[in-house]
N, C-alpha and C positions, 0 to 999 in steps of 0.2 A: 504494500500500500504506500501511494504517494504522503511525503510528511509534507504538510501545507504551511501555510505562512498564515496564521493568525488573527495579523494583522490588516493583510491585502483579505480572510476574508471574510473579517468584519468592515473594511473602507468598501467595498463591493458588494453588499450587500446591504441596503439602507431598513431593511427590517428582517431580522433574523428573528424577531420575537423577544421569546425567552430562552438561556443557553444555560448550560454547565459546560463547565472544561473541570477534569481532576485528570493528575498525573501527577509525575514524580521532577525533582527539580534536576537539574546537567551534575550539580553536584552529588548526589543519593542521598541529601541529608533530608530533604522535606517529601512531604506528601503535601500537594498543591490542589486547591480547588478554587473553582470561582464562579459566582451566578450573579446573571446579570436580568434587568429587566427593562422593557422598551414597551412604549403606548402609541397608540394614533388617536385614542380618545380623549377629550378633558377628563373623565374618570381614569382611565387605564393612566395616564401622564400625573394625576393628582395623589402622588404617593412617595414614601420616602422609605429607606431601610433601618429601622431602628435594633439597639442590641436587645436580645431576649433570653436572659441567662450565659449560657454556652452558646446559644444560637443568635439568631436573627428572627425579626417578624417585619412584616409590611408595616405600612400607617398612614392615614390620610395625610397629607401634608396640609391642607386645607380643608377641615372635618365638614365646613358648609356645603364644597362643591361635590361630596361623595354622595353619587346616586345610586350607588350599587355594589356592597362590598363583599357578594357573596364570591366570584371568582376572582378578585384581586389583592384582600386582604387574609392573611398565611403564614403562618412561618416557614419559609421554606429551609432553613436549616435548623435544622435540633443533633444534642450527641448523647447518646444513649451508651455510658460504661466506652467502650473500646471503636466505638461506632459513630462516625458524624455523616449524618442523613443530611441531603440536599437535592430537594426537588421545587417543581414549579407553581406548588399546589397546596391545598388541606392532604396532600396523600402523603407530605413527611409527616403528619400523626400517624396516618395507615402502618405506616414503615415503624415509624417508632412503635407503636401500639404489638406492630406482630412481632417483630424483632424481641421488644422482650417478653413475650409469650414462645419465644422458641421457633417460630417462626423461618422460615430464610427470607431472604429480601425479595427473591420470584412469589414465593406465598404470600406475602402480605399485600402484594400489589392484583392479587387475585379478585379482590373483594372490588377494584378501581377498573375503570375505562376512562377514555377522551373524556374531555368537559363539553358539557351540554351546552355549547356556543353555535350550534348549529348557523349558516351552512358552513362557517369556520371549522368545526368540531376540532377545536385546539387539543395537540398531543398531550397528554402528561409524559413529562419528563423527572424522570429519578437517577439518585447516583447515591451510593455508601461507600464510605471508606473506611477501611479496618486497619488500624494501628494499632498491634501490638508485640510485647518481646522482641522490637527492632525488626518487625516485620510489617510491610505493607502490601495490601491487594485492594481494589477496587469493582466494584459492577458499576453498569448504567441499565436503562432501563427506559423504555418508550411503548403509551399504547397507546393507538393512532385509530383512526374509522379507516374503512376499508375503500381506497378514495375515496374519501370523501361520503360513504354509504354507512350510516350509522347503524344499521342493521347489523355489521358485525367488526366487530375487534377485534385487531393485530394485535400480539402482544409480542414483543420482541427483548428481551435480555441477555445483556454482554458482561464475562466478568472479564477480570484482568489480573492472573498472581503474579507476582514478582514483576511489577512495572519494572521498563526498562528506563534508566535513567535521561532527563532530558526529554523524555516522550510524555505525552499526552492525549485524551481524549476530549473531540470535543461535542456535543448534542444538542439541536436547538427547535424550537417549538416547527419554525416556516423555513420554506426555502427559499423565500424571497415574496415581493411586500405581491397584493393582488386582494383580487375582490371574488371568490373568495380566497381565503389566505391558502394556501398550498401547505401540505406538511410535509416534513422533515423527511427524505428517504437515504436509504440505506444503512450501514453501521454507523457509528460514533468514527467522526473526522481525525485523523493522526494529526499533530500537533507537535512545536516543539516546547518547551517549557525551562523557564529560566531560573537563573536562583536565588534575587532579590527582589521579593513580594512589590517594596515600590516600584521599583521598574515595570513588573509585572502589570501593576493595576495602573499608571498611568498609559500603561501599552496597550491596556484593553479599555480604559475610559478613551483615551483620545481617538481610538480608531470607530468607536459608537457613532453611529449617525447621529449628527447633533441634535436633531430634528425631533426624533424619535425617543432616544438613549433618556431612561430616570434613572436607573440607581444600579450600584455594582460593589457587590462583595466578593472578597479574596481572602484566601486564610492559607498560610502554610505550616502544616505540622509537622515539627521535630519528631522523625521516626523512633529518635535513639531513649528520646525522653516522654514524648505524647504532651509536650506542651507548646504549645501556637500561636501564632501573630496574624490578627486580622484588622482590615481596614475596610474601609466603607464610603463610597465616595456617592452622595445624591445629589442631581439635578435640581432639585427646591432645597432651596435653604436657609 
């Protein structure tokens, strides 16, 4: 598989949606992830990332202008013990919820499908990362309408052990902007991955469609220790 440039293609694509990228840093010492979120709507653009424990959660940025906060306010990251959940959705509860029921991360996404956006029917997208004993692996995770035919669900999941250093995966809601919005096809995008978090997140803030782009988090976990540095960069402020 072709490793792509990131950057050329997030500038090339003026709406990708919603993304995850997780992978491993050039150095071996981090486990990298980051999710970003973009709007064409004044609801979907009226939001910001705030911290929520370990995690992250949505939030109106202007509580007057929310008309609808059922699919866009979430935590899309939560860490569960050895486990940090990152999805696009209410379905990192799903994940956390089965995961600690014993669960695996393919089971717990059993209970989920696409979100009811019809004729969009936007993918969900999932990813976990497992840090522990100096060891990391990763899944992703995407369940899409079947073009676009809600009748039935694709459900597709990728893990990855022993990420190779410097690589990354990356997953995102569309394939590009439309009426209606296209999803995501084929596997999770190869990706190179760097090893200074700020670099990282000004690499991945600057290349957002200005237009589009609300808010982006990034976090890289020390394999050797499981303790992390994340940053948060919003659009309204």
């Amino acid at each position: 598989m072709q490793k792509l440039n990131i950057e050329n293609e997030l500038k090339n694509n003026a709406y990708p949606g919603r993304g995850i990228i997780i992978g491993k840093s050039m150095d071996g010492k981090y486990a990298v992830t980051a999710y970003f979120i973009m709007g064409r709507s004044v609801n979907s653009r009226n939001r910001i990332f705030v911290t929520d424990g370990e995690g992250i959660r949505t939030q109106a940025f202007d509580p007057s202008k929310l008309s609808d906060p059922s699919l866009i306010i979430y935590a899309p990251v939560r860490v569960l013990g050895y486990d940090t959940i990152v999805t696009n959705g209410d379905q990192t509860d799903t994940v956390y919820e089965g995961l600690d029921n014993k669960l695996t991360f393919e089971q717990s996404l059993r209970s989920r499908e696409f979100e009811p956006d019809g004729p969009n029917y936007t993918p969900r997208i999932s990813g976990v990362l497992h840090v522990e004993n100096n060891k990391f692996d990763f899944a992703m995770s995407i369940l899409k309408s079947n073009n676009g035919n809600p009748d039935c669900c694709d459900r597709y999941t990728y893990t990855y052990d022993n990420p190779v250093n410097g690589e990354g995966r990356f997953i995102h809601t569309y394939m590009c902007d439309g009426n209606p919005l296209p999803s995501f096809e084929g596997e999770p995008k190869l990706i190179e991955v760097g090893n200074d978090i700020d670099e990282t997140t000004r690499l991945l803030w600057n290349s957002l469609n200005e237009d589009n782009k609300v808010s982006l988090f990034v976090r890289y976990i020390d394999i050797e220790t499981g303790k992390y540095e994340t940053r948060i960069v919003n659009k309204n402020n």
